[in-house]
SELUM-109929 format. One line per 2 residues: number of its first residue (from 1); their letters; for each residue x, y, z of N, C-alpha, C, CB. Coordinates in pm, whole numbers. Glycine has a CB too. Example, Ala and Ser with C-alpha at 12.3 -4.5 7.8 and 13.67 -1.06 7.14 Angstrom:
BEGIN
1	AS	1319/-569/780/1230/-450/780/1320/-330/780/1131/-447/905  1285/-225/708/1367/-106/714/1290/3/787/1408/-60/572 $
//
This chain:
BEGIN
1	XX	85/-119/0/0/0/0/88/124/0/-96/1/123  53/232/-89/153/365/-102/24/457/-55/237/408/-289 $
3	XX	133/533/64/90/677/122/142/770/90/96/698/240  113/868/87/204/1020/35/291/1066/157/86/1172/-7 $
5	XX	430/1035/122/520/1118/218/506/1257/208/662/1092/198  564/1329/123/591/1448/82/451/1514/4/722/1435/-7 $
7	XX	377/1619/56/298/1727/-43/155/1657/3/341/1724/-245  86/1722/-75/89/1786/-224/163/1912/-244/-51/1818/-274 $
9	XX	228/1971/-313/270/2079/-339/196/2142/-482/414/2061/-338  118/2262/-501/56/2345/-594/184/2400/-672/-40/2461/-524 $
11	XX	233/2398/-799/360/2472/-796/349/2522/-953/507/2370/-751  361/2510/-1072/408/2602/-1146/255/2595/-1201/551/2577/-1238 $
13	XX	207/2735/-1221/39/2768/-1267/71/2865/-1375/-80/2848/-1134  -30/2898/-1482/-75/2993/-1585/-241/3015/-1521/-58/2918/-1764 $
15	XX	-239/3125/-1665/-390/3071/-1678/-478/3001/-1691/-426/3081/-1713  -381/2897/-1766/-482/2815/-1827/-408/2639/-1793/-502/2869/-2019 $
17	XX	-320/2632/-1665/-259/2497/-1659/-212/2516/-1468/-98/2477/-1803  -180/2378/-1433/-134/2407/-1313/-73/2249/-1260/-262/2479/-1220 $
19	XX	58/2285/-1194/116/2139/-1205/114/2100/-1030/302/2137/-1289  71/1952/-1022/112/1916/-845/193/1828/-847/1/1860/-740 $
21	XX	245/1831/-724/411/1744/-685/356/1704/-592/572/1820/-648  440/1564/-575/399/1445/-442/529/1388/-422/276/1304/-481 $
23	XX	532/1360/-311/634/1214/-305/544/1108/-235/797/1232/-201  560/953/-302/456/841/-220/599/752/-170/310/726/-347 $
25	XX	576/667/-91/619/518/-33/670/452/-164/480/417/43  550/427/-197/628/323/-293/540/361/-456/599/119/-223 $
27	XX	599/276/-591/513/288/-685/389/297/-712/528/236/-729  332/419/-776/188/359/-784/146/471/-917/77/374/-609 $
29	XX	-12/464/-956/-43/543/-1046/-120/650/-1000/-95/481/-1138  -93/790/-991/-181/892/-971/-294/910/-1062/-113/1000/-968 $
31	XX	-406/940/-1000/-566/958/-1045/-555/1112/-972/-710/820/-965  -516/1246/-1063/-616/1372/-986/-680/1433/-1039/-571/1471/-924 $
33	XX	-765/1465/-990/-893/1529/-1014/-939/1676/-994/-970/1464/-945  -917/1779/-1100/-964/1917/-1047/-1060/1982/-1124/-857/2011/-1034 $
35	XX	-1132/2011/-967/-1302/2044/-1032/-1302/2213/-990/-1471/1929/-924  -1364/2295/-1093/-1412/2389/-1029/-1468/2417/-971/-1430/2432/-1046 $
37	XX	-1450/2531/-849/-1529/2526/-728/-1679/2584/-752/-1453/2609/-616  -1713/2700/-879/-1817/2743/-920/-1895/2667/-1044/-1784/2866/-942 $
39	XX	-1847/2522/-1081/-1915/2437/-1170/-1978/2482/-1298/-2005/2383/-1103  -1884/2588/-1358/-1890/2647/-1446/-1879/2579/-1602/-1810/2729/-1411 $
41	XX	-1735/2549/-1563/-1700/2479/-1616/-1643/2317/-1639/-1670/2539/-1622  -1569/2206/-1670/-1604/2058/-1673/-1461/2042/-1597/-1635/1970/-1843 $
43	XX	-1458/1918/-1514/-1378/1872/-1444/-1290/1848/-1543/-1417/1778/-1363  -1128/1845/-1487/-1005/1762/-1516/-978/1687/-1445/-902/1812/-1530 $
45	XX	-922/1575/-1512/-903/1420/-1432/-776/1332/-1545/-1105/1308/-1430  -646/1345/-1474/-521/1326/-1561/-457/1195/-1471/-408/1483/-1571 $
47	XX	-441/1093/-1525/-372/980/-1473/-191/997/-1513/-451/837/-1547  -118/941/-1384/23/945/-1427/106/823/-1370/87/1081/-1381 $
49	XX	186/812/-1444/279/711/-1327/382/792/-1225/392/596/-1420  451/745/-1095/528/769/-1026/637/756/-1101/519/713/-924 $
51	XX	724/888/-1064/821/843/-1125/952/806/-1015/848/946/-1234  1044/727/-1057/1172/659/-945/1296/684/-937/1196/533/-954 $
53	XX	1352/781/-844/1466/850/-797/1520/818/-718/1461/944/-771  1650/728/-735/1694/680/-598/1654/594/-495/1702/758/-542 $
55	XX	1477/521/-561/1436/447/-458/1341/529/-406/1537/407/-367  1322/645/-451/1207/732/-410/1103/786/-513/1263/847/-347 $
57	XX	995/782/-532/872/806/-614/797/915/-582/786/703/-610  776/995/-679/767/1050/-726/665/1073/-863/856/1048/-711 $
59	XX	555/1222/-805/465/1232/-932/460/1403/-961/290/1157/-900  457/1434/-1056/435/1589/-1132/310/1551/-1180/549/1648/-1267 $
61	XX	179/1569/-1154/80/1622/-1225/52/1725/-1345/33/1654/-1149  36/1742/-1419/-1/1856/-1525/-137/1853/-1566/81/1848/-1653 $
63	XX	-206/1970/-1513/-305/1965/-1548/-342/2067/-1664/-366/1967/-1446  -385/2057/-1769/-382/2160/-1885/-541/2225/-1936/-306/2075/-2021 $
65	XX	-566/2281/-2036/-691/2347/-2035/-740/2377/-1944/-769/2303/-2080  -732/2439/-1842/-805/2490/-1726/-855/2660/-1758/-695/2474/-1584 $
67	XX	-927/2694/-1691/-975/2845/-1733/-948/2934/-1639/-1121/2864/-1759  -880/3055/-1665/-808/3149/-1612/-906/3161/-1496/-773/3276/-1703 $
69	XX	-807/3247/-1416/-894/3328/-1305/-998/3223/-1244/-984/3467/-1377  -937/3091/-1229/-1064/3009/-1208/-1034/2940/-1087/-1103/2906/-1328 $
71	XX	-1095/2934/-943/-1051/2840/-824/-1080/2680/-876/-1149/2879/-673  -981/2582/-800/-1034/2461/-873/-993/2410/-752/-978/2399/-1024 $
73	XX	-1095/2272/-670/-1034/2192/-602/-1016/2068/-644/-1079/2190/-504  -911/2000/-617/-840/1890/-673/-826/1800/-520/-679/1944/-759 $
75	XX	-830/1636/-576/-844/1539/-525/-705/1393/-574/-998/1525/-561  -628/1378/-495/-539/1287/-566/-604/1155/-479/-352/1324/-551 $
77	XX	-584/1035/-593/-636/910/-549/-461/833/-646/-852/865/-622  -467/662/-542/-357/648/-621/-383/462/-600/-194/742/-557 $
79	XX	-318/416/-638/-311/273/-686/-430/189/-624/-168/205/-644  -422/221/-498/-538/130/-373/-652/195/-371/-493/125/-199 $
81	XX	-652/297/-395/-761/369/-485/-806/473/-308/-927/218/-584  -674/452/-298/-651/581/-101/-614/707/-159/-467/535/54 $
83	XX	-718/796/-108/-749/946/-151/-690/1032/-15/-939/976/-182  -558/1133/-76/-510/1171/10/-571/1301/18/-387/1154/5 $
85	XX	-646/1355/124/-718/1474/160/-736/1511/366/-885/1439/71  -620/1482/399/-596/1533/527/-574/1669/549/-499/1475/576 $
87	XX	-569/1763/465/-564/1893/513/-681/1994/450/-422/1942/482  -714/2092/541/-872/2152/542/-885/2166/427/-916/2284/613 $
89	XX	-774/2194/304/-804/2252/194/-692/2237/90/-836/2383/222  -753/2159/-24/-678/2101/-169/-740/2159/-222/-668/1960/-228 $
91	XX	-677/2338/-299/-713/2376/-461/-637/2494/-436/-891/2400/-524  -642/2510/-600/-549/2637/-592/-634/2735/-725/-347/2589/-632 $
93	XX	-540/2836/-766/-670/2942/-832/-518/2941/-961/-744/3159/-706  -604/2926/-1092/-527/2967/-1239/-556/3100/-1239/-581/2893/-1389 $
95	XX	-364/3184/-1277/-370/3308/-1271/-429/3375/-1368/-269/3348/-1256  -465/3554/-1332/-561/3575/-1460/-468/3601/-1599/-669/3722/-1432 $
97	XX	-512/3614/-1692/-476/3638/-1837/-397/3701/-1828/-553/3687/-1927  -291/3723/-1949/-186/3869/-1904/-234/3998/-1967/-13/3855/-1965 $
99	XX	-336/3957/-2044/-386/4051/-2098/-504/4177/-1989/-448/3968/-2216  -538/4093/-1909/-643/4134/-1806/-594/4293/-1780/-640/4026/-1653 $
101	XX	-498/4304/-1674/-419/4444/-1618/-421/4439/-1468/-498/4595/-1667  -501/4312/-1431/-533/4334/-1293/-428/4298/-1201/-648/4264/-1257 $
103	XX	-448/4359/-1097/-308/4411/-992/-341/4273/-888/-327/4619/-886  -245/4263/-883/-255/4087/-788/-145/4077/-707/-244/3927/-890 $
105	XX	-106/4032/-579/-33/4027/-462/39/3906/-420/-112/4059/-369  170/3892/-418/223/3757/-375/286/3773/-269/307/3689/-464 $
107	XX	347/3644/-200/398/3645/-52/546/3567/-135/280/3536/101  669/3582/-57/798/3581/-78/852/3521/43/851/3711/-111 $
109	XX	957/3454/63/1019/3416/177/1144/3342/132/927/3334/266  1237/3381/203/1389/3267/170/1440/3239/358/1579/3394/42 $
111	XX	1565/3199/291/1634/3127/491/1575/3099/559/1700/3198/603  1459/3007/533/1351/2935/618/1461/2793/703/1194/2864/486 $
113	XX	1426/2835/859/1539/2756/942/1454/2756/1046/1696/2821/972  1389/2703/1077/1308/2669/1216/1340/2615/1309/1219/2609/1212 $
115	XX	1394/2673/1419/1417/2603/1521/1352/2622/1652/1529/2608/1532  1222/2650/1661/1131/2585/1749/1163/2694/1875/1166/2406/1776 $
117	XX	1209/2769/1828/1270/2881/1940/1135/2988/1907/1469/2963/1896  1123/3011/1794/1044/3138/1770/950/3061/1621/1171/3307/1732 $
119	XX	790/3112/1645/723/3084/1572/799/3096/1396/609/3163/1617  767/3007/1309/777/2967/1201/707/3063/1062/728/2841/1226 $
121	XX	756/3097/1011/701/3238/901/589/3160/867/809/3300/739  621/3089/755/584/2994/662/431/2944/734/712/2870/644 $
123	XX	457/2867/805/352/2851/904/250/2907/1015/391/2802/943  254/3037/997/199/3175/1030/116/3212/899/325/3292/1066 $
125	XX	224/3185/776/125/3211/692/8/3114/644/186/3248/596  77/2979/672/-88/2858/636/-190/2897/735/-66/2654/672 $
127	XX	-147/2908/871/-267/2963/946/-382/3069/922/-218/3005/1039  -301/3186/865/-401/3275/797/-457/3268/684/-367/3373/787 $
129	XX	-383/3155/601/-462/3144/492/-584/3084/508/-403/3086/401  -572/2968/644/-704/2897/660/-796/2980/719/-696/2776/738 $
131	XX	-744/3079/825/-856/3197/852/-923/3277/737/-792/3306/934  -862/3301/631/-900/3376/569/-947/3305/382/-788/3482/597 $
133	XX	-987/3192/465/-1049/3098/317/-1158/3161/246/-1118/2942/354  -1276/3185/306/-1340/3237/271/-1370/3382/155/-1356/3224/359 $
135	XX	-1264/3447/194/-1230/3580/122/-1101/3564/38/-1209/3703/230  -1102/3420/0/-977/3429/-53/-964/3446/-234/-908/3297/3 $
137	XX	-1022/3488/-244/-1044/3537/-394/-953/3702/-363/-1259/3550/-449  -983/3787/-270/-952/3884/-207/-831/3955/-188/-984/3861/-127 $
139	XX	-803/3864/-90/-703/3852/92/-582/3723/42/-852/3757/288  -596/3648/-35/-518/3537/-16/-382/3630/-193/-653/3328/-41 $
141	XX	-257/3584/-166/-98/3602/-267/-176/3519/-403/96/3484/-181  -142/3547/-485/-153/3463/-635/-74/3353/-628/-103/3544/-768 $
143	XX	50/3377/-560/173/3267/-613/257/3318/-460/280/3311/-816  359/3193/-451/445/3192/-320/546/3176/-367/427/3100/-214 $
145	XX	678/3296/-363/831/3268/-431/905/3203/-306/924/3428/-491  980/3106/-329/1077/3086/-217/1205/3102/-286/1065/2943/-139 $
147	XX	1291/3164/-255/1393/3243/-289/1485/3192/-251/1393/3356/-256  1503/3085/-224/1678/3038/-171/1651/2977/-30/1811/3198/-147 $
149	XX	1765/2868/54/1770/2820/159/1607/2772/218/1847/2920/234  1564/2678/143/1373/2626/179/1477/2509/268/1210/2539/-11 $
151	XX	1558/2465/237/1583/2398/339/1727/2409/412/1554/2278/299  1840/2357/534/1943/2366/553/2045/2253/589/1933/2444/618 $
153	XX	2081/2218/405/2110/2086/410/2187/2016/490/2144/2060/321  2335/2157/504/2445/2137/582/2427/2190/718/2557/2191/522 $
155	XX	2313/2241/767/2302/2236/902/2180/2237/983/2364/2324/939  2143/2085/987/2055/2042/1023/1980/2095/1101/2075/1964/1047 $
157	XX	1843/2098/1152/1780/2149/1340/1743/2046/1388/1637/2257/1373  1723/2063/1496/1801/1971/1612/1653/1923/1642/1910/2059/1762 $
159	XX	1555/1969/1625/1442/1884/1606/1442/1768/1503/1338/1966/1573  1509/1764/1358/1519/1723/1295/1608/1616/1340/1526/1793/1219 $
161	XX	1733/1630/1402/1855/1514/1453/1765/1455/1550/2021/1576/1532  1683/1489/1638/1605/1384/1709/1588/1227/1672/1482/1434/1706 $
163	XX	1566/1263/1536/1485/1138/1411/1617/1084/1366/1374/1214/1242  1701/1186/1380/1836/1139/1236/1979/1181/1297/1817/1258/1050 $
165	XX	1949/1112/1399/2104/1161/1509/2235/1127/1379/2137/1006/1710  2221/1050/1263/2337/1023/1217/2389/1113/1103/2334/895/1184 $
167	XX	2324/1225/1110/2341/1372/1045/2384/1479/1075/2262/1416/1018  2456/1476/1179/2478/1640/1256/2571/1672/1169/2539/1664/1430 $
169	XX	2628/1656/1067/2718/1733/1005/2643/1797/870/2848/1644/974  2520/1735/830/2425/1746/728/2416/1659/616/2434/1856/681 $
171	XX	2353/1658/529/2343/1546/435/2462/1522/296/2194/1569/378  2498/1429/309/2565/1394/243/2517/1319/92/2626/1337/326 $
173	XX	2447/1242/56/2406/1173/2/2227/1213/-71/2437/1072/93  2158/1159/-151/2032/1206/-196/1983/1162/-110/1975/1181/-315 $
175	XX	1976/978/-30/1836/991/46/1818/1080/174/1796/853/92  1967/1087/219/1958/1223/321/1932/1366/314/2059/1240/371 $
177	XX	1945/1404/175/1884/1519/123/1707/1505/160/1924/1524/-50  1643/1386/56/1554/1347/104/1477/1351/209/1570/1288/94 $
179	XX	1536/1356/324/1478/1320/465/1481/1473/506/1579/1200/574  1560/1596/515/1567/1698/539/1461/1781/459/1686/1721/530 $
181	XX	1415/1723/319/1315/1793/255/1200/1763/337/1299/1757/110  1198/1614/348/1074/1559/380/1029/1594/538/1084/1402/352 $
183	XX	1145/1662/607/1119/1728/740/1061/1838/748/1217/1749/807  1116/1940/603/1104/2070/614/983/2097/577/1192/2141/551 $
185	XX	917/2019/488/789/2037/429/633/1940/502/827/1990/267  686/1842/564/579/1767/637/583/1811/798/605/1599/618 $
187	XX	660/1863/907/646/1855/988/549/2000/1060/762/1811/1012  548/2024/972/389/2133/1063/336/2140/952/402/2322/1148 $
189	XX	180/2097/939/25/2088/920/0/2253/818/-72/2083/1116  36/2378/885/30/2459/842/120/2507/722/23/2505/926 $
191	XX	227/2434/734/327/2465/658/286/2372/512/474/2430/741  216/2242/546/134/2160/443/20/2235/372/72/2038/512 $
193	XX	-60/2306/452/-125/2382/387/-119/2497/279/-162/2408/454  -15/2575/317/60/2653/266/86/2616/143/157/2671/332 $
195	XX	159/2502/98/236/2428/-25/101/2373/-87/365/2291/22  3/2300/-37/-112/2256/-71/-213/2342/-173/-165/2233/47 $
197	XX	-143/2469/-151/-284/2600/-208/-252/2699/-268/-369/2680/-104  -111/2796/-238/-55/2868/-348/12/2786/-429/27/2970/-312 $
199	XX	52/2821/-583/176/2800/-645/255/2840/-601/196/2827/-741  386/2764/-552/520/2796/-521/586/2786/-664/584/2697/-406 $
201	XX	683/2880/-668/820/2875/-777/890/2871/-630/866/3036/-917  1004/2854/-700/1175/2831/-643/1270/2824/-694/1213/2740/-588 $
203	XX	1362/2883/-594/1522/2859/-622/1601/2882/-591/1570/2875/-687  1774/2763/-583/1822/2721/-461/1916/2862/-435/1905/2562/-467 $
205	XX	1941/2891/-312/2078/2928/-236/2203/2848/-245/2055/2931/-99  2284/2881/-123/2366/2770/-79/2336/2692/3/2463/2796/-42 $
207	XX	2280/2688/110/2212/2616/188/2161/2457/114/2098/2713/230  2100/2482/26/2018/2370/-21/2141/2258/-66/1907/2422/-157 $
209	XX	2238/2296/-67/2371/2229/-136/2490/2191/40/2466/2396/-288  2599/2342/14/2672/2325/147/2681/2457/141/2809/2235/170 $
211	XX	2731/2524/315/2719/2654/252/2831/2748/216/2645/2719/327  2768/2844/119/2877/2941/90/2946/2844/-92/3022/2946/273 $
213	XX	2826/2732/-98/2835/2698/-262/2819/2804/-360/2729/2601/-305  2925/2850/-450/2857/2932/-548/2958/2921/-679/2833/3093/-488 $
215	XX	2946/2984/-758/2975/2999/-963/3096/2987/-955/2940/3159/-1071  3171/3043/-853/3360/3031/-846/3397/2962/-918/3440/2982/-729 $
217	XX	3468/2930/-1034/3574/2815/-1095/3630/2778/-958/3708/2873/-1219  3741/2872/-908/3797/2856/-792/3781/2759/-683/3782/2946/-751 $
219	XX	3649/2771/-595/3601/2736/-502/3554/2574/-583/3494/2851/-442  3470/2543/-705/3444/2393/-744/3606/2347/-705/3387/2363/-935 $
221	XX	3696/2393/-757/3792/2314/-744/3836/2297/-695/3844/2302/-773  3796/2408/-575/3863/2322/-400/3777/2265/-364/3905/2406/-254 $
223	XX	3666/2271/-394/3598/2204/-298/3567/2036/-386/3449/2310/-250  3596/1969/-525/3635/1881/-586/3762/1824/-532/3635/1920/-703 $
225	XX	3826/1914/-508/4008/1847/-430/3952/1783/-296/4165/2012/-367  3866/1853/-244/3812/1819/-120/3714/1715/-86/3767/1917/-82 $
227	XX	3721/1644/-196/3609/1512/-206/3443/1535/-192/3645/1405/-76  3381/1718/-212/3272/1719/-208/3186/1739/-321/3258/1782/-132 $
229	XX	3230/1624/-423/3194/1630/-553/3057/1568/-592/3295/1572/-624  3068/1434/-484/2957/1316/-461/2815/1451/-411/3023/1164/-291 $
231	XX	2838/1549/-278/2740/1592/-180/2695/1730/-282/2812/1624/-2  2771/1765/-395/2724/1851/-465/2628/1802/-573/2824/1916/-507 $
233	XX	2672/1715/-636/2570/1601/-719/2441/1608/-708/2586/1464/-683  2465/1492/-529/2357/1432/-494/2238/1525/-409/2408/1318/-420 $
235	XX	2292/1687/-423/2224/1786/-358/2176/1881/-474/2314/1855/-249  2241/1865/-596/2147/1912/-702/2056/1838/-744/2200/1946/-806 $
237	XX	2068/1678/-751/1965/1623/-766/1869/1650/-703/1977/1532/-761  1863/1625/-593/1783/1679/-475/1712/1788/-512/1863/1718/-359 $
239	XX	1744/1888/-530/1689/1997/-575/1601/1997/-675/1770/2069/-602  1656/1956/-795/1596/1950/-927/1466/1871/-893/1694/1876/-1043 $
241	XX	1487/1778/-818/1375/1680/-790/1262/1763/-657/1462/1511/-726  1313/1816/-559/1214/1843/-483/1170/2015/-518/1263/1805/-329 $
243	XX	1256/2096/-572/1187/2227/-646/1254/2281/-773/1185/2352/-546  1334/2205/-812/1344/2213/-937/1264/2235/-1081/1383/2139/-934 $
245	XX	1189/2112/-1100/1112/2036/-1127/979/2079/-1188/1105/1977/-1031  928/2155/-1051/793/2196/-1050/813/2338/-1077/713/2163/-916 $
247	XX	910/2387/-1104/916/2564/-1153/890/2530/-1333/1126/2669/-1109  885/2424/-1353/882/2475/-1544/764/2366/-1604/1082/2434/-1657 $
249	XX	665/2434/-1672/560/2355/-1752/599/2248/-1834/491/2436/-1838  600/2110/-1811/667/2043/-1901/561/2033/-2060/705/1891/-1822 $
251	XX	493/2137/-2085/411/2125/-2171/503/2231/-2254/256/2147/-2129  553/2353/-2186/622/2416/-2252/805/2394/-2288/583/2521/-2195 $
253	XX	846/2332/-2183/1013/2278/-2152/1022/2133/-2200/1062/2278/-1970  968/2135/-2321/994/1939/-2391/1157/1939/-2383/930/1896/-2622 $
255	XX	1235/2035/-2469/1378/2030/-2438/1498/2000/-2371/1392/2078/-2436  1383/2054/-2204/1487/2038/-2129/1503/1932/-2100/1496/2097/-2040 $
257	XX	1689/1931/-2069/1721/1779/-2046/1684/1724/-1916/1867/1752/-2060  1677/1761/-1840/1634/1758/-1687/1491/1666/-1721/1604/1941/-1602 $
259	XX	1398/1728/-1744/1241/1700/-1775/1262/1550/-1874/1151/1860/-1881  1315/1563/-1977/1348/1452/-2063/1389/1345/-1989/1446/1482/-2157 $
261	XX	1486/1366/-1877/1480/1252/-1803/1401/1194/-1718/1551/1251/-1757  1310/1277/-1680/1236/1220/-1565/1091/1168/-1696/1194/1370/-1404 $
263	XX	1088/1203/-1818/939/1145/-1862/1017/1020/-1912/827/1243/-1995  1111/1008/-1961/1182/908/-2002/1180/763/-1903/1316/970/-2017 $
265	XX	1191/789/-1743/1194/741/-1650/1043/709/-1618/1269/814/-1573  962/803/-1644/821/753/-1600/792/658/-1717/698/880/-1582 $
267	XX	806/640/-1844/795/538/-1978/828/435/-1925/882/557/-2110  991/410/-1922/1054/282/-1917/984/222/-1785/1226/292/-1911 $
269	XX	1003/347/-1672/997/231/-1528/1155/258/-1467/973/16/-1585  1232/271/-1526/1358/248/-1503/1381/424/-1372/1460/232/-1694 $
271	XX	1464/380/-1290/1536/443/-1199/1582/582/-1262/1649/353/-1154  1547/710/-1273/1628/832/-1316/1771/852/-1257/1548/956/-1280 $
273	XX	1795/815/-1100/1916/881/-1078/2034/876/-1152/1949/853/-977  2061/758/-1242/2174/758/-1268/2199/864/-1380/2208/633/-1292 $
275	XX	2071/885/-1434/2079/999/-1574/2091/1148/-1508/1912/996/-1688  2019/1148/-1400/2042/1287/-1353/2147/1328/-1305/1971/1322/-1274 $
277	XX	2211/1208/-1251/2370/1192/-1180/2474/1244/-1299/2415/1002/-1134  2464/1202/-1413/2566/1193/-1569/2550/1366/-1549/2475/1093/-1771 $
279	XX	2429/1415/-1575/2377/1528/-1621/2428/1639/-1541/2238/1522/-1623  2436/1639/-1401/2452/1697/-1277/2596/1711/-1302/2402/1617/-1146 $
281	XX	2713/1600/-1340/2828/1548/-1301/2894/1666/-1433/2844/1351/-1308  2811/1666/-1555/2890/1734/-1643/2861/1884/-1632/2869/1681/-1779 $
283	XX	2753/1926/-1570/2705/2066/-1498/2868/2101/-1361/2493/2020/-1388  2862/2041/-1293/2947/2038/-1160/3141/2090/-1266/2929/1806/-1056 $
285	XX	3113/2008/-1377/3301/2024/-1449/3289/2118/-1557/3384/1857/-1535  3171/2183/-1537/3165/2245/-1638/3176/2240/-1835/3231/2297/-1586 $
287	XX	3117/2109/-1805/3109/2057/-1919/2997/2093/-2045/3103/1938/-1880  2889/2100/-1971/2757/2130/-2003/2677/2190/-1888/2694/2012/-2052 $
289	XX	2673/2353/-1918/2628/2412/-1792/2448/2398/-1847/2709/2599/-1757  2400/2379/-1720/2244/2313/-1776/2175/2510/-1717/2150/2093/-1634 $
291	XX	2059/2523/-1761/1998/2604/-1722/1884/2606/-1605/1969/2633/-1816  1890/2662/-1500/1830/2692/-1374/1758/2787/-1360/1902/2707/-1289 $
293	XX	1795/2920/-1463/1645/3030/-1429/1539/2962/-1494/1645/3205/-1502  1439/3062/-1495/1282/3006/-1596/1218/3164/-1559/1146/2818/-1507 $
295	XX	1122/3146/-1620/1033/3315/-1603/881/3229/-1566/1019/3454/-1807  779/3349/-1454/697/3302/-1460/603/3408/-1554/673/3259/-1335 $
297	XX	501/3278/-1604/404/3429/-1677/261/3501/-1604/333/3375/-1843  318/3574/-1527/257/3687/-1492/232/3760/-1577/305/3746/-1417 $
299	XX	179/3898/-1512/176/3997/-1583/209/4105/-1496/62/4008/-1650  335/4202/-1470/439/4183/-1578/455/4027/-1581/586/4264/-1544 $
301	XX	580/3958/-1623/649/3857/-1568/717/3836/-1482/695/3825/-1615  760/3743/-1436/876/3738/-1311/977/3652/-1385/822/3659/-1146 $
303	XX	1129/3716/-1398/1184/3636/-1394/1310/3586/-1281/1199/3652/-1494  1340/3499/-1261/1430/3407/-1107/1520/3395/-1211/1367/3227/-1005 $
305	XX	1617/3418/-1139/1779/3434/-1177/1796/3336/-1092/1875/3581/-1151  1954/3232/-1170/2028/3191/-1085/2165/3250/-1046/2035/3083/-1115 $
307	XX	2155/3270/-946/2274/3350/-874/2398/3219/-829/2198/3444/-708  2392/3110/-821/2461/2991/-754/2536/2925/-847/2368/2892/-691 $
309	X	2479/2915/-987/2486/2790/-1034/2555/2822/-1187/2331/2715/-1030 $
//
């Protein structure tokens, strides 16, 4: 039987499309379902396979033809035919047209580090979003940027070492990347909500890697002399896979090689890491520098620079 570890996460939207991210247990086939909340217009209902990273599964939803400016709630069901809907509220709203003109409001946040000392941003904000459901056509951001450091690979919180005493130095490896995502994003309810209902974009800092990672020729090559060639890899993977991923329409990004691997991987069945590993490995030597910004289409637009990479 497969349960959803990780998400749902709402993450790259238009007007007229909107993609969700999961992580489950084990293989299975996603069934989701998004209906409009004013029954205006006709349900979407898109089947997918999980896709397999390292031993970890994985689904991107794409949902397409949807109608602007439109709230939709969505329902994921998956192999056992177990419908994951534990939090007050699954849907999110397609942004309006760019043609429209209308003035619309987003919420922003980076160096998200919780340590239980002082209330949690992020989770301040799911709270009010659930207060303020009702008016949320209104009162509620269009879209949620996270800007760098969503998680802190190389220095764990100590709520987190509770679970994973064999990390205090930080993650080394993807499934330990893994486990630090899967902390940062499942362990408060509110913070689920949050990811559950705006579109998030993203993109990484240093943190998400080791810190004080950045573009240096210089610095790769000390820090390659320094045997941290494997924890740079297996922490872009990481990335690409837990917000990578969901920043670009794969309706519009057929090209990218990134995306190519993971539909490639959902076809065969076959394991992605090792392709993302090749891909990552010739990015890291500068062999083939892969591309990390994307624009969102707003109106204006937004576009996310990579500053790191």
């Amino acid at each position: 039987m497969s349960y959803l570890l990780t998400g749902p996460l709402v993450r790259a939207t238009s007007a007229s499309s909107g993609l969700i991210w999961g992580e489950l247990s084990h293989p299975a086939t996603i069934t989701l379902q998004a209906i409009p909340t004013n029954n205006s217009h006709p349900s979407r209902t898109i089947q997918v396979q999980t896709v397999n990273v390292g031993n970890h599964h994985y689904f991107l939803v794409c949902l397409n033809r949807l109608q602007p400016a439109t709230w939709y709630n969505y329902h994921i069901l998956h192999t056992d035919n177990q419908q994951e809907n534990d939090l007050p509220h699954h849907c999110f709203r397609t942004l309006d047209v760019p043609e429209s003109g209308l003035g619309w409001k987003l919420a922003y946040g980076s160096c998200r580090k919780p340590t239980g000392l002082k209330d949690d941003a992020l989770g301040a904000l799911g709270e009010w979003l659930i207060q303020h459901f009702e008016d949320r056509e209104s009162s509620w951001p269009r879209l949620l940027l996270l800007i760098g450091d969503q998680v802190y690979a190389d220095q764990p919180v100590a709520d987190f070492l509770k679970t994973r005493m064999d990390l205090p130095q930080g993650a080394r490896t993807f499934s330990e990347f893994t486990a630090i995502y899967n902390y940062a994003w499942t362990n408060d309810p509110r913070v689920r909500q949050v990811l559950a209902t705006l579109p998030s974009y993203m993109i990484f800092d240093d943190h998400e890697i080791i810190n004080s990672w950045n573009i240096a020729p210089w610095w790769r090559i000390k820090a390659l002399a320094q045997g941290l060639g494997d924890t740079i890899i297996d922490g872009l993977i990481a990335y690409w896979v837990y917000q990578g991923w969901g920043n670009l329409d794969p309706q519009m990004s057929q090209n990218h090689p990134f995306i190519q691997i993971m539909q490639h991987a959902c076809k065969t069945g076959e394991d992605a890491y090792d392709a993302l590993k090749e891909a990552m490995t010739l990015d890291l030597h500068n062999a083939v520098p892969h591309q990390w910004h994307y624009q969102i289409p707003t109106s204006p637009p937004i576009f996310v620079s990579d500053m790191r990479a």
